[in-house]
C-alpha positions as CSV (number, residue, x, y, z in Angstrom):
1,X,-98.9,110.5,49.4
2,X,-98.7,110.4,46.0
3,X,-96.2,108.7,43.0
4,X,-96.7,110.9,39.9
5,X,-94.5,109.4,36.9
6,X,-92.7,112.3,34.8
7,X,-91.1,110.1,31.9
8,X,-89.0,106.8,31.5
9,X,-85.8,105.7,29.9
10,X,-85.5,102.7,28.9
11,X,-82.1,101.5,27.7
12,X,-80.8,104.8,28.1
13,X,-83.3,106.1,25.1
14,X,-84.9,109.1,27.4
15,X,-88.2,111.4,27.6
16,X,-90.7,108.4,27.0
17,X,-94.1,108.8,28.1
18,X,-95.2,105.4,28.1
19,X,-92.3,102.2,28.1
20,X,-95.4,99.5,28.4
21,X,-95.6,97.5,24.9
22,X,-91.6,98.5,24.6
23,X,-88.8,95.9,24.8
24,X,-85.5,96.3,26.6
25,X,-83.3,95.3,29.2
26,X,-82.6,98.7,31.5
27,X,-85.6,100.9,32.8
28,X,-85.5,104.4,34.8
29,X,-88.5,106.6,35.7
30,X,-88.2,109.6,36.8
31,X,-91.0,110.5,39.6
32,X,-92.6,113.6,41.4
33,X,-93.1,112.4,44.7
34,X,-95.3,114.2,47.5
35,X,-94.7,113.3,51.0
36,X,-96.5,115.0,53.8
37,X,-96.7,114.6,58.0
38,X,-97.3,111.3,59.1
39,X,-99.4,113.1,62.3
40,X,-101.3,115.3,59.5
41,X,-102.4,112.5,57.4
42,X,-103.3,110.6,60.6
43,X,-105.5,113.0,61.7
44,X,-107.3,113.8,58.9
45,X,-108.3,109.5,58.5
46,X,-109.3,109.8,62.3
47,X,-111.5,112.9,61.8
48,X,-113.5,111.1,58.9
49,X,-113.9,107.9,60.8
50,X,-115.6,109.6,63.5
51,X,-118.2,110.7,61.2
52,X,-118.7,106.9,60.6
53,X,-117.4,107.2,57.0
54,X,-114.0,105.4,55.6
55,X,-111.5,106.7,53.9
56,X,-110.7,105.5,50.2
57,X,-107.5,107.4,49.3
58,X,-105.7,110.8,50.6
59,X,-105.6,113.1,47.6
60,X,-103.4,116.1,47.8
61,X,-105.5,119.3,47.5
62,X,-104.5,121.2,44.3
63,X,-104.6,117.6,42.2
64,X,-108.0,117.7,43.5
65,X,-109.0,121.3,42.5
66,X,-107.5,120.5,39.1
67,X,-109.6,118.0,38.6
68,X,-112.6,120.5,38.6
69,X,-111.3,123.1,37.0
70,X,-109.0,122.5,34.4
71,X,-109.8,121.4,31.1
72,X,-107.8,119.1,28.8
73,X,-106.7,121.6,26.8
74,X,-104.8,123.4,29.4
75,X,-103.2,120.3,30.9
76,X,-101.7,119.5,27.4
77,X,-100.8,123.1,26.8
78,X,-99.4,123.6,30.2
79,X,-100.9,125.8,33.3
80,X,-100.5,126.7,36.6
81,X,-103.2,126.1,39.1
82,X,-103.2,128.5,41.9
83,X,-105.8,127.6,44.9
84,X,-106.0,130.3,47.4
85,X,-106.9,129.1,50.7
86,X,-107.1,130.3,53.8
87,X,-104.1,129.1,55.9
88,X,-102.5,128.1,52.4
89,X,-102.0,128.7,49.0
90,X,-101.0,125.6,46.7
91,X,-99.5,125.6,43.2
92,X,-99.7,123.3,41.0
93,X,-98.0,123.0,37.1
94,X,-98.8,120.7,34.6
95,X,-97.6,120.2,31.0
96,X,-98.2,118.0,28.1
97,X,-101.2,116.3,31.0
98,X,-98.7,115.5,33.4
99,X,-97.9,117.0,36.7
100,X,-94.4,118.5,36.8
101,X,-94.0,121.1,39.9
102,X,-96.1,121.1,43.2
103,X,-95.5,124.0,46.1
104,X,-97.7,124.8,49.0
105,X,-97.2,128.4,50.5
106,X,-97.8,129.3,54.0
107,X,-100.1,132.1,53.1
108,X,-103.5,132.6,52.3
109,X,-107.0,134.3,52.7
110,X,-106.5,134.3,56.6
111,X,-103.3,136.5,56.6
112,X,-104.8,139.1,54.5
113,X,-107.6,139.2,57.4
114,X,-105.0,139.8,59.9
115,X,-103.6,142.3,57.8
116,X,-106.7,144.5,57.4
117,X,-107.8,144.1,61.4
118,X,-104.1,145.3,62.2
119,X,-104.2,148.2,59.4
120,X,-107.6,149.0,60.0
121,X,-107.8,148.8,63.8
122,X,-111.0,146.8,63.4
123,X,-112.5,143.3,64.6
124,X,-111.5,140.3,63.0
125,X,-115.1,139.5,61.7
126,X,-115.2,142.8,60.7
127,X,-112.3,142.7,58.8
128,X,-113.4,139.5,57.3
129,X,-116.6,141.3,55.8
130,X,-114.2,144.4,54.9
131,X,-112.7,142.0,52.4
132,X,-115.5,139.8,51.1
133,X,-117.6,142.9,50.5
134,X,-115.7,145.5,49.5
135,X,-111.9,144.5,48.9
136,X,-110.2,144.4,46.1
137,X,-106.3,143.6,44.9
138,X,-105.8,146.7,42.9
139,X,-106.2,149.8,44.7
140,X,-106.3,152.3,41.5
141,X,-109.5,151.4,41.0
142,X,-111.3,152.6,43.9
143,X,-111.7,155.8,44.4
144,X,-110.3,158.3,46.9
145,X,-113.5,159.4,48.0
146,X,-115.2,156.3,49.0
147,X,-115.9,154.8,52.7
148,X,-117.7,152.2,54.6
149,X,-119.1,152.9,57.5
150,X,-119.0,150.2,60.6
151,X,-120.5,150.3,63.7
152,X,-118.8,151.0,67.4
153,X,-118.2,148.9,70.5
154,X,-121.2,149.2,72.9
155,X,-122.8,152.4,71.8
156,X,-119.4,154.2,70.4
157,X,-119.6,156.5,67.7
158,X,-119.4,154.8,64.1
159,X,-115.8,154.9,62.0
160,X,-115.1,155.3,58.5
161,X,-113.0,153.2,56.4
162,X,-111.4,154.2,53.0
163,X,-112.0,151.9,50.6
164,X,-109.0,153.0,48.5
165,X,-107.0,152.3,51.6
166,X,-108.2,148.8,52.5
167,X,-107.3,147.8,48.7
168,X,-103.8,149.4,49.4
169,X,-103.4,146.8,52.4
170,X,-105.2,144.0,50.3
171,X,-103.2,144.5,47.3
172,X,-99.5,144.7,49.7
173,X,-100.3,140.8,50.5
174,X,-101.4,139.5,47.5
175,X,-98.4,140.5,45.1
176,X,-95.9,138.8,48.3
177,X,-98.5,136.0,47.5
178,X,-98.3,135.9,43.6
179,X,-94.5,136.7,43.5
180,X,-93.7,133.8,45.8
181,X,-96.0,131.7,43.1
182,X,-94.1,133.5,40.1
183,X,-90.9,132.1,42.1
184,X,-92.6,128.5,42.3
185,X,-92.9,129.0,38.2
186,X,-89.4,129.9,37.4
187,X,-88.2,126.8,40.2
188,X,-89.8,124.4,37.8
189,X,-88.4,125.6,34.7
190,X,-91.3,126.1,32.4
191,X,-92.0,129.5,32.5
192,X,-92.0,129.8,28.7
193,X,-94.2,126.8,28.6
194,X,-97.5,127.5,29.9
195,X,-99.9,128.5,27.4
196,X,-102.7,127.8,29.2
197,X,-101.5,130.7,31.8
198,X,-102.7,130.5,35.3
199,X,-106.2,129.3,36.8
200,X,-106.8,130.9,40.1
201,X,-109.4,129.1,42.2
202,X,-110.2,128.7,46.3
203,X,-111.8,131.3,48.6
204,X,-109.3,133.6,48.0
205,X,-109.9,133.8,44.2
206,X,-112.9,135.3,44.7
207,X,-111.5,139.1,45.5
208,X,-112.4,141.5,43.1
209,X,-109.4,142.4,40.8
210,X,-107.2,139.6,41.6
211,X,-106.7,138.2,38.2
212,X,-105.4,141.3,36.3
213,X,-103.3,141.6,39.3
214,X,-101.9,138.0,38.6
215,X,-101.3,139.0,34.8
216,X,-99.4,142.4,36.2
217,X,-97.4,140.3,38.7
218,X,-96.4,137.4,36.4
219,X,-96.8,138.3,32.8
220,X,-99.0,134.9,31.9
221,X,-103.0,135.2,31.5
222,X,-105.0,134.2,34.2
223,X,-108.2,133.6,34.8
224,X,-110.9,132.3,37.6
225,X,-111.6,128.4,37.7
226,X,-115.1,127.4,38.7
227,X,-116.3,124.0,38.9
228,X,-119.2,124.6,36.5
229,X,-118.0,121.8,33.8
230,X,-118.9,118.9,36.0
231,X,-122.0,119.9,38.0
232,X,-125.5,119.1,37.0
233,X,-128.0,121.6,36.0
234,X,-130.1,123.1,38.4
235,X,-127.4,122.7,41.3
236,X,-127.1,125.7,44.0
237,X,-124.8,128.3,42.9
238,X,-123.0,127.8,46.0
239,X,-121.9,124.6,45.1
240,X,-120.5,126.3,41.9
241,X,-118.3,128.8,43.5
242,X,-114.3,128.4,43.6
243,X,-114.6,127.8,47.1
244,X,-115.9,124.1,46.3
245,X,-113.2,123.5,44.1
246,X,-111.4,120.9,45.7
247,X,-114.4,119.3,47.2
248,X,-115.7,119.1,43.6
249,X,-112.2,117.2,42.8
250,X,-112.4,114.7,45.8
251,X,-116.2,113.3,44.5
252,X,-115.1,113.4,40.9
253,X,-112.1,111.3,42.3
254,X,-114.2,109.1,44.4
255,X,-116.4,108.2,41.7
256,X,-113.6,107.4,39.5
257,X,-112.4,104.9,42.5
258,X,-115.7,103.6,43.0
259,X,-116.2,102.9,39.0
260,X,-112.8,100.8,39.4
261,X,-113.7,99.0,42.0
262,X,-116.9,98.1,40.3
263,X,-115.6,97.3,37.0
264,X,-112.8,94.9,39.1
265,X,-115.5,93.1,40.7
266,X,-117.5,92.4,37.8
267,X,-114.1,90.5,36.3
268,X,-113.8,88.9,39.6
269,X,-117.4,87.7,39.6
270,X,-117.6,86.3,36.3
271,X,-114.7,83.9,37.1
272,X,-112.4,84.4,34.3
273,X,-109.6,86.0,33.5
274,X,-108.9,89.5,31.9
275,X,-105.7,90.7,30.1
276,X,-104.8,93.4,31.8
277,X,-105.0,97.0,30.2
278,X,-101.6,99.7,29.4
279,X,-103.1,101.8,32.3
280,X,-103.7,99.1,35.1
281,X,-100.3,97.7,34.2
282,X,-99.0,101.3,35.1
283,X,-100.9,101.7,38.0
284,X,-100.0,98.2,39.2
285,X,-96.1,99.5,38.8
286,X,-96.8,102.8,40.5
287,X,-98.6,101.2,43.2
288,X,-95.2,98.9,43.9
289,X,-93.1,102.0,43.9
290,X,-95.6,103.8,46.4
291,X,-95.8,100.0,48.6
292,X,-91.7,100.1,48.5
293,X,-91.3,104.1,49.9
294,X,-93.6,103.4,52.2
295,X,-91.3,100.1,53.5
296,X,-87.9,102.2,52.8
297,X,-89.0,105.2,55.3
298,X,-90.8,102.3,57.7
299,X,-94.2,103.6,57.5
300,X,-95.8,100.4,57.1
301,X,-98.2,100.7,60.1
302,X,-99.6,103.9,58.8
């Protein structure tokens, strides 16, 4: 899916960002490469087709949310994105604005649904609204006293829900969550590295709480990423919430294709030629190393 370029060496001289404009006669890169289901990807082109729109590129989700919530700043310094979904949660670490560790874990906003119906005894729509409205992922903050009050099947009597105990089931999930992500840090080696901490964002960023739990959990700051920097004024606040992050990311992308494709055509209409640029030389390269996978694991006909 994606070829992300981590640095180059180039007659054994290591850790350079950039080797374009250098002279030698060896070159290495080394690469962060993201594969994914041939089905998956399948499906997901089919599914947009049938709404009588085409595909221009298959992002991978977390790039996508970073592009709407992180700032410059924190992709120099280094940071952890963390984008809780519902079936998934995907990590994401950059540093010194490149990509350097990607992980998706199997758990998300759903699980912690299931948990509540199953600890609760409840509906699953009910649990759903047990969470939105009145969970939270630290349970020492409610207090022991408090209860909500949902109604019975076909005319049974009411039942009462602690709040404190429905942040005790909450809370169980979400450190497994956060630990497996603290895991994920210490994989990729640059623990002691992030400055910029960790940006939650996705549906499941939205629970009251859950960033002083991530600080508890993993010792870095952390904070809620909402795609407020790149929407117009007067936009619906639903559009700014953390749920839209990664759709945010895929139009920011989009544009960014379409503004290439523009630009490319106006050199191609004018008839004459262009010197090409450091970064389209780079993306021309990365685009041959993309082109050759694809030929070495014989996915040409995807």
């Amino acid at each position: 899916i994606h070829v992300l370029p981590q640095d180059y060496i180039v007659d054994r001289e290591p850790g350079i960002k950039d080797p374009i404009g250098m002279s030698g006669i060896q070159l290495e890169g080394n690469f962060h490469i993201i594969t994914g289901q041939i089905s998956a990807a399948k499906n997901i082109y089919k599914c947009v087709e049938k709404t009588n729109l085409k595909t221009a590129d298959l992002t991978l989700e977390p790039l996508a949310s970073a592009k709407s919530v992180l700032s410059d700043e924190e992709l120099e310094a280094g940071v952890v994105l963390v984008d809780i979904g519902g079936g998934t949660t995907d990590v994401a670490i950059f540093h010194d604005n490149i990509i350097r560790h990607t992980s998706i874990i199997p758990y998300g906003g759903n699980i912690i649904t299931e948990d509540i119906k199953e600890g609760c005894n409840v509906m699953r729509n009910q649990a759903e609204q047990l969470k939105t409205k009145f969970g939270s992922a630290i349970a020492d903050v409610s207090a022991n006293n408090e209860v909500v009050t949902i109604p019975g099947l076909r005319g049974r009597e009411p039942r009462e829900i602690s709040v404190k105990n429905l942040a005790r089931i909450i809370q169980a999930r979400v450190e497994e969550i956060l630990e497996l992500v603290y895991y994920e840090i210490k994989a990729s080696g640059l623990e002691q590295k992030l400055v910029g901490g960790i940006v939650l964002t996705g549906g499941g960023s939205q629970l009251k709480h859950i960033a002083q739990l991530t600080e508890y959990v993993t010792g870095l700051n952390a904070r809620i990423g909402h795609p407020n920097e790149y929407l117009a004024k007067g936009m619906v606040d639903e559009v700014k919430s953390p749920v839209y992050a990664t759709a945010v990311g895929l139009v920011l992308r989009g544009l960014e294709v379409k503004k290439e494709d523009s630009e490319q055509d106006a050199v191609t209409s004018t008839g004459g030629t262009v010197s090409k640029s450091k970064d389209d030389k780079k993306d021309n390269i990365l685009q041959k190393i993309k082109d050759w996978l694809k030929d070495e694991s014989d996915l040409s006909d995807f």
